[in-house]
Each structure stands twice: as C-alpha cells, then as structure tokens.
N, C-alpha and C positions, 0 to 999 in steps of 0.2 A: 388430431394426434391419437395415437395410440394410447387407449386409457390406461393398460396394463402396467406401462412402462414409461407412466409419466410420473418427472419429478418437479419440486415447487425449489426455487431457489432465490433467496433473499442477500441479492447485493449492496451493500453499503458501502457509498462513499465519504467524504467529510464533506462536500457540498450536495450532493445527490442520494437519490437510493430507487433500488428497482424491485420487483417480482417477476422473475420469468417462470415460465413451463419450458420445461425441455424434454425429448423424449429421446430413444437410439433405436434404431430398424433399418436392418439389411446393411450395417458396417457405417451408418452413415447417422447426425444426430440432425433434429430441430430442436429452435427455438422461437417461443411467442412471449412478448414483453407482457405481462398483466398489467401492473399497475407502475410510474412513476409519481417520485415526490420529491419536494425539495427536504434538506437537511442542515436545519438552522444553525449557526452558531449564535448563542445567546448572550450578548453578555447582560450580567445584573451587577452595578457594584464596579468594583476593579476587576471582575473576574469575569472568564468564558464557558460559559457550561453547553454541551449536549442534551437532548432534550430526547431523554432516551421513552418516555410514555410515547411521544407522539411517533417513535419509530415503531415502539412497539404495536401503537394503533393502526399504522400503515404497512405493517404484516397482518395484522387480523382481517385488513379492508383489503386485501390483496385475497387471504386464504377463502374467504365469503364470496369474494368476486369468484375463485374456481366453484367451490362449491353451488355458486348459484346456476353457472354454465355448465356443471353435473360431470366437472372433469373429475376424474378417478386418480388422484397421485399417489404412488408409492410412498415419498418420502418429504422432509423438509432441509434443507441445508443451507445456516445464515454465516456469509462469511462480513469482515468490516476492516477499517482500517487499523491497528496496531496499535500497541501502551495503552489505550486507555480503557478504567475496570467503571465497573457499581460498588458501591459499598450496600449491601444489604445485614438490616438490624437484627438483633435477637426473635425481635415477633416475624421473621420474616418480609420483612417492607424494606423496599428502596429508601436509605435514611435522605439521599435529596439527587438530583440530578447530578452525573460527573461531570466534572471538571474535563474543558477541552483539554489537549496537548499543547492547544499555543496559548492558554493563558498564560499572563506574565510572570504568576509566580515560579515557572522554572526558570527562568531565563539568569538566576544566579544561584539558584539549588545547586546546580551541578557543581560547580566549583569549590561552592562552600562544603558539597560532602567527598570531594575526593579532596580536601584538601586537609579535613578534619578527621575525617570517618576512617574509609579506607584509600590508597591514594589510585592516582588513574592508572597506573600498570594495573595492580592486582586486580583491580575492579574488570577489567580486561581481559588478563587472563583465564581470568573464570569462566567470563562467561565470553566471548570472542562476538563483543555486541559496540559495535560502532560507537561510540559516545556522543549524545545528542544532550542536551537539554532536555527538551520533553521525556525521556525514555520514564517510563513504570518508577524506577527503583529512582528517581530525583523526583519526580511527583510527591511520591509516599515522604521520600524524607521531607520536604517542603510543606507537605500538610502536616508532620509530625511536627516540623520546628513551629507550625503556625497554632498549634493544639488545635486543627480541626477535629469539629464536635463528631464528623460522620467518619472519619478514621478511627477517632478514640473508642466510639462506640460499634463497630462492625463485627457483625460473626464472623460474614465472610467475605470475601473479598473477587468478584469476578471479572475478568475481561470482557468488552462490549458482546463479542457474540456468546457468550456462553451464560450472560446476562440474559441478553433479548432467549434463548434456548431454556432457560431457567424459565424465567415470564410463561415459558410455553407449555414444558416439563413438570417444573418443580423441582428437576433435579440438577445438582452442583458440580460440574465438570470444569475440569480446567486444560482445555485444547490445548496439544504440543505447541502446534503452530504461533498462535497466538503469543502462547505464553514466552517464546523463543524473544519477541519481542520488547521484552521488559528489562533487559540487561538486571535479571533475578536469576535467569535459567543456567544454567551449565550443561552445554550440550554435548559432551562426554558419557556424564550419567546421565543427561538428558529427563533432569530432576530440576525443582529450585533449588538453589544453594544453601544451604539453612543458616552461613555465616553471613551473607548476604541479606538476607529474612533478618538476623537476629541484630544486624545494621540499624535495623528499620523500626524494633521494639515487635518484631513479628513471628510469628510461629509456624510453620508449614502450614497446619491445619488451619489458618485461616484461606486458604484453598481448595479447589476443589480439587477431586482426584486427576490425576495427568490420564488423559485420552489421547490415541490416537487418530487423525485423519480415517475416515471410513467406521466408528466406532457408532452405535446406538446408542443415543444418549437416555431417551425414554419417551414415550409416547404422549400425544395430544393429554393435556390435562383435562376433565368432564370441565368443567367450567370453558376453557377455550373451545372443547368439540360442540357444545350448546349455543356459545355464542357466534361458531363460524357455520356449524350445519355438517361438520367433519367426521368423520370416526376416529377412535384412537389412531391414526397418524403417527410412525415415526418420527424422529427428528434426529436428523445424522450428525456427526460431529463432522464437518467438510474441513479444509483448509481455514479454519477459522477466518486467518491472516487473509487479506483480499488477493495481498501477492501471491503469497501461499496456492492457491486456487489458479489464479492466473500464470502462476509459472507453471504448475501443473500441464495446461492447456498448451504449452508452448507445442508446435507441432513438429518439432525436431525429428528426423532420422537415426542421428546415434547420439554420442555425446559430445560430439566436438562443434558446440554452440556456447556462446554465448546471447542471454534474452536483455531487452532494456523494456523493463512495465511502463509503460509514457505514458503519463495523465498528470494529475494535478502533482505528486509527486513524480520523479522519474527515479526506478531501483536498475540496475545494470549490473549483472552477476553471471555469476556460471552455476551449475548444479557439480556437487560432490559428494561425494563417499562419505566424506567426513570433515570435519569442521579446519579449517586452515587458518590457526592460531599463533604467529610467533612475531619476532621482531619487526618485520617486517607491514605486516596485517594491523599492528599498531599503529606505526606511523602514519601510514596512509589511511587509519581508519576506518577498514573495514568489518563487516559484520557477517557475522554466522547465524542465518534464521532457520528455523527448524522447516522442510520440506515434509513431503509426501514419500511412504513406504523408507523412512532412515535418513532421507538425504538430507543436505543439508543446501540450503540456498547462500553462496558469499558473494555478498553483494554490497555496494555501495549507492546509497540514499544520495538522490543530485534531487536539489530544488527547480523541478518540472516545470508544466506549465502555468501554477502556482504566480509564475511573475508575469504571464499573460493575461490571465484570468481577475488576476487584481488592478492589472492597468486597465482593462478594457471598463471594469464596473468605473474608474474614474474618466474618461474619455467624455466628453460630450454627446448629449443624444444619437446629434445627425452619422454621427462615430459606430456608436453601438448599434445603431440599425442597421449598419453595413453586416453581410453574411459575412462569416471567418472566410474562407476561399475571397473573397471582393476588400478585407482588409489586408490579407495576407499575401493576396496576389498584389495591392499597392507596394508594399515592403519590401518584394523583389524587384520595384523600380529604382529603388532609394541605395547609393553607395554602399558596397560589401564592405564589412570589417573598419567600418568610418569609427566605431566604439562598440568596446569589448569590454564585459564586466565576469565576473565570478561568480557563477550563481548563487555559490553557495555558502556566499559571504554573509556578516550576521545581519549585515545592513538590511537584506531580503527577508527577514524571519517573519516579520509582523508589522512592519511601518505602519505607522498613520496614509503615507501616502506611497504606493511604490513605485509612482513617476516620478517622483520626488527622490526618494532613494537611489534611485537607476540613474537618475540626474548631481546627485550628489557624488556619487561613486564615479562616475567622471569627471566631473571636476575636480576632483581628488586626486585621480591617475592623470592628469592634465590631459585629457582627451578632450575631443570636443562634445558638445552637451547633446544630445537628441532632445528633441523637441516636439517632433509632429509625431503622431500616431503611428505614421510608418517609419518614422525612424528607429522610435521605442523597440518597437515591432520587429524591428530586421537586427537593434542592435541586439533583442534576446534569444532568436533562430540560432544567429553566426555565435551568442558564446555558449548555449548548449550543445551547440554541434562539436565546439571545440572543448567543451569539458569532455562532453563522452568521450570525443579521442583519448584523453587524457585517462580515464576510467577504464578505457578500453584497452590502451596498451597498459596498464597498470595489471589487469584480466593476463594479459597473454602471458606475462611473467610469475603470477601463480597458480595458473592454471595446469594439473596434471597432463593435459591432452593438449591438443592441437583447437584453437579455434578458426573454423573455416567460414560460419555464418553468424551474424546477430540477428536475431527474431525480436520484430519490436510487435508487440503485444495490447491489448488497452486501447482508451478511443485516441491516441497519437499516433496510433498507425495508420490515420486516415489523414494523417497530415503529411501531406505530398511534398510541400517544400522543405519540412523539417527530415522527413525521412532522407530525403535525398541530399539534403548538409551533412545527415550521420554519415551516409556511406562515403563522401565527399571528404569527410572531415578521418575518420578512420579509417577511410581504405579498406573496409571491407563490404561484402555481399549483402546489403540488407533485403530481409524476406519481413515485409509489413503483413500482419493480419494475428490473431483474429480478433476483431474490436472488442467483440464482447467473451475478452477471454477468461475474464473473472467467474464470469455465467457460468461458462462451460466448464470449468476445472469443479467449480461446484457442482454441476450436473453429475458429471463425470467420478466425481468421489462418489455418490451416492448412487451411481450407479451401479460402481465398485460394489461397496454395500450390498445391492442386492443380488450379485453376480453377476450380472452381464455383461462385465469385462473383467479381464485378469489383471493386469497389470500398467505401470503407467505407461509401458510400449504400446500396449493396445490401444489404450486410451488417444495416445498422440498420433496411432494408427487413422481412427477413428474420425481422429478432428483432420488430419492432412485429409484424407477423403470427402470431407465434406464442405471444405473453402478454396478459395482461390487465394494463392497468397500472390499477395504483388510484390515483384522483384529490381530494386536498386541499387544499383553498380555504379563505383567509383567514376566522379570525373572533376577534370581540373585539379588534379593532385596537387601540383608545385604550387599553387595559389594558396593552397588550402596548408600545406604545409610551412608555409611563409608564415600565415597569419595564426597558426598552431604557436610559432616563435614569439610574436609579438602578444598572444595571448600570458605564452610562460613570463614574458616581461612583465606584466602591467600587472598578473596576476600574484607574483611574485613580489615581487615591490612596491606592495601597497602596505 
C-alpha cells in the first residue's frame, strides 16, 4: 500500500470488531483486514455490559501490528454501533463497563417515561428518532429510576466511539452521527435538546462538544504513541454510527436509491436533505439519524440477521458445522412461505431461546410450527424479504424523489438467496455490494479529512470504480405478492 495515504480504521460490531488499512490511488481504493476479534456481550448479575477495555486493547494490538509492519498511516477513524455511551468520573476513569442496549433494564423504561415524563408524540417530535426500548434517552432514564452509582456520579457522558477516541485522545467530542442516535438529539438544530437532557436530571455539558463527520478530534496521546511505537497520529471523527459510515459507502449514482445495511441488524432508508418528521413518520415509526455533510439518514430499524445468528448458536453441532451457503442452500429445499413471522415483533428482542420464540409465534398465528433447521431458516429469508417489502413501499411514499434501485450494503449482501427474496419480494432492482461497507465510508471520511476527495459524490465515485456490484432482478412477482397478503394477515392479527 501506499504509505502516504494510508488510513487505520476501527470497525465495531455488537458481536465482532475489525482493523483495516485502507488506502485510494489512481480513482480506485484498497483494503487489508489487520486484525479481528470477537465482541463479548457480558452479562454479570441481571445485567449485560460491553467490555469496552478489551476493545480498547484490540485497537492498540491492531495499531502495534501497523506499526510493527512500519505502515505509515495518515489517520484513525473508529466507527460502532448506536445508543450506547461510558460514563467517565471526576478523576477522569471509566466509573465501570456500559451497560449493553439489550439489557433488560429497558425493556419497560420506555414506557414508563413516556408515559410519566414526556409522552410519545412530543418525545418524537423533537427528535424524529424511531422509538425503541434501548435508545440513549430510556437507558439514562432507567439508570436514573435505579439510582445507578456511575450515572449519579459522571462528569461526562460519551458514546461508544467517541469513548474508545477519548481512550486514544484524551479529548471529549460528542459525534453528530452517533449522537443522532440517542433520541436526545434534535435534528433541526441538530444540537441535544436540553428539555430532553433536563428529563434525565442532565445538563448539556455533561457532553461533549457536537463534531462533525470528517472533524479532528486530537492526536495519539504520548502514553498510547509509546505503547504502540506511533507518532502523534490523528484521530478523525468518521461517521461514528457504523451505518452512518456504511451508508456513506453506498455507491449510488444520484439520489434516486434507496440502501438496506443487512447484518445483524437490518436499517432500510433513503438519504435526505432534511429530516421527514410528521404524522405520518410517527406512525409507522420511523427515524431521522444524522448523516454525512448535513444529510440525514430516514430509516427504519428491521431485526436482521439477528434471528439467524441466535438460532444457528442453538442448532446442534452437526448443524453449525454446516457452511452458511450448505445450511442455506437446504432451506431453499424446504416449502415457500409454509410460516411467516414479524420480525420485528418483541417476541425476537432477547429470548432465552429464539427457536423457541420463532416456534411460539406460530403457534400463536395458527401456523404451522418449523421445526428442522431448514425450516427455521427458510421461514426467517421469506419474512424479512417480506418485511422489507413492506419498509420499502413505506420508502416510496415518503420519499422526495423516485426510487429506482435498493443497494444492499454490509456482510448480507453476500447472501444470494436473501438478496434475491428482497428483489423478489419488492420488485425492485437490487445492486448487492460492498461487504465491507462500514470499512470504506470510514476510510473514505478520513480521507475526506485529508483532502483527497471532495465530496460524498466522489467518494461513491470512487467506491463504484473499485467493486463489482452484483445485480438482482425481480422474479416470480404474483407468488411473492400473494404471500406479501398473507404476511399483512398474520402480521396484523396477532
């Protein structure tokens, strides 16, 4: 790689996490993985915490690995997933590990504070943020109802990346992106709310200052340059939000797309101007996350792969040794549309078991029960294919423009039979790629950064020139349309 214009970028998932080097030359980029690791959820207790040292240790063992290969990078840019901060103390120290987003203590916060505090319009309109259980602002209030010791006692308060950037830094930034995330933000002023803050028993200033995408955050601290072998190193404020970064990447031609991020979550939205906030955006729940250069991302949160991912860890050995393509390709043996469930029902959120759950929820909608691996399997393809329909003509009705293509982005675009249920399922064009779009939109900000590209047009200039995207076209409509019907049934009347 080219030393001059190489950069270091720190993806985080809720199960995984990576370090790549990326570089750009002659209109086109690379990428080389440094290091993986897993990303524990911990529980201790009744509670689930992130174990944010050991992330932090697997960017130092990542920045050591360049250093020691005597790669020359320009910059750092750590993106993660959404809602969840640190609470750091007066002496400056992390007061204990955050709390995941799917511990149980939100799972009745939300309710109890729109139903006491402020109620679910106004909370919505503010901030034009999908209403979840986990979000920021139902965390905070559920630590505050529990008189947690590391809330009561915190200077400041940061979101995962701008935490693990702190750690690096020293200095306290609070990323648009991210912060878009917390249903705190108001993305008008595109500030936090301070009636919102003052909900919480909170003060702005337990914040850090609002940065933009592409922003300097502050250079290698001597303590981390000594112990990785670095020089003062930048650290850029990227798309904090992983989507943020990966919609970025999306490699669209103009703007009449909508993208679906497919991974453990799946987000499906369009990029806008500006935030699309009204009666309507209520209902159906969608959210407004802060983008790159002003835009805004509205999109709606579908429970991804998430329900594959947790049947397959209960599956029997001889099960999980099967490759995905050799389980997957079974499940296209197995009857279409035999059971149809909701993904994003609350049944799914966190079960004990989610074969169990996926089995319960049919028997509920008097369907019949899936059983075998590949039933599981084929009954959760055929109802995300048919949710995103649903998400997706939801998209064409608030969408300023025309959409002509969906870009699925993230490691789901390497899933051939799921890809081609979306196109199948919404009748539209799908253009699969780029896996590692997270990477890139990171890259790609901090390349920003340094000027070697202008705008996000280039950017997506950039990435079209340098992948192949694979293309899937609608078939078997009237089938697909059929069971879109029986999906609104069963979905509906539960």
């Amino acid at each position: 790689m080219d030393k001059k214009t190489c950069f270091f970028a720190v993806d985080l998932g809720a199960t995984s996490g990576r370090t790549i080097i990326g570089n750009i030359n002659n209109g086109k980029f690379d990428l080389e993985e440094v290091t993986r690791f897993p990303n524990n959820l911990i529980q201790q207790g009744s509670h689930f915490y992130w174990d944010i040292y050991a992330l932090y240790f697997e960017i130092i063992r990542g920045l050591k690995e360049v250093a020691q290969r005597r790669i020359e990078i320009t910059s750092i840019g750590i993106d993660t997933w959404g809602v969840d901060f640190v609470f750091i103390g007066e002496d400056n120290a992390i007061l204990r590990n955050p709390r995941a987003y799917r511990d149980p203590i939100t799972f009745d916060a939300m309710d109890d504070y729109l139903k006491h505090v402020i109620s679910r319009k106004d909370v919505y309109d503010v901030t034009g943020i999908q209403l979840m259980n986990f979000n920021s602002i139902f965390q905070l209030y559920a630590m505050k109802q529990e008189q947690n010791s590391a809330f009561q006692h915190a200077k400041k308060i940061l979101f995962v990346p701008d935490a693990l950037s702190w750690m690096l830094t020293g200095q306290e930034v609070c990323e648009y992106t991210i912060a878009s995330t917390s249903q705190l933000l108001d993305p008008r002023t595109k500030e936090l709310d301070e009636r919102l803050l003052a909900s919480l028993g909170l003060k702005r200033n337990k914040f850090g200052k609002m940065v933009n995408p592409g922003t300097v955050i502050g250079v290698l601290t001597e303590e981390v340059q000594k112990m990785t072998g670095l020089g003062a190193i930048p650290v850029i404020a990227v798309a904090g939000h992983d989507t943020g970064s990966a919609v970025a990447a999306v490699p669209a031609k103009d703007e009449n797309f909508a993208y679906l991020s497919s991974g453990t979550w799946s987000l499906m939205g369009i990029e806008t101007k500006d935030a699309i906030i009204n009666d309507l955006s209520y209902e159906r729940n969608f959210t407004n996350e802060g983008g790159i250069e002003g835009t805004t991302r509205f999109l709606k949160n579908i429970c991804g792969m998430w329900l594959y991912e947790r049947c397959r860890k209960e599956w029997p050995e001889e099960v999980r040794r099967l490759s995905h393509p050799e389980l997957q390709g079974s499940a296209m043996q197995v009857e279409a549309f035999r059971s149809i469930i909701n993904p994003d029902d609350s049944l799914f959120a966190n079960p004990d078991s989610m074969i169990g759950a996926i089995q319960q929820y049919c028997r509920n909608t008097n369907q019949p029960v899936p059983e075998t691996p590949a039933e599981i399997c084929r009954c959760i393809f055929d109802s995300l294919a048919l949710r995103y329909k649903q998400v997706f003509q939801w998209l064409q009705e608030f969408a300023p423009f025309r959409l002509d293509v969906l870009h699925i982005i993230g490691g789901g675009s390497l899933n051939k039979y799921l890809n081609q249920f979306t196109a199948n399922a919404t009748g539209a064009t799908v253009l699969a790629g780029p896996q590692e779009g997270t990477a890139i939109g990171n890259i790609m900000l901090q390349a920003k950064a340094a000027g070697l590209v202008g705008d996000i047009w280039q950017m997506r200039q950039i990435i079209a020139n340098s992948l192949e995207l694979v293309k899937y076209e609608p078939q078997d409509q009237a089938l697909w349309d059929a069971a879109y019907e029986n999906y609104l049934r069963i979905t509906n009347n539960l």
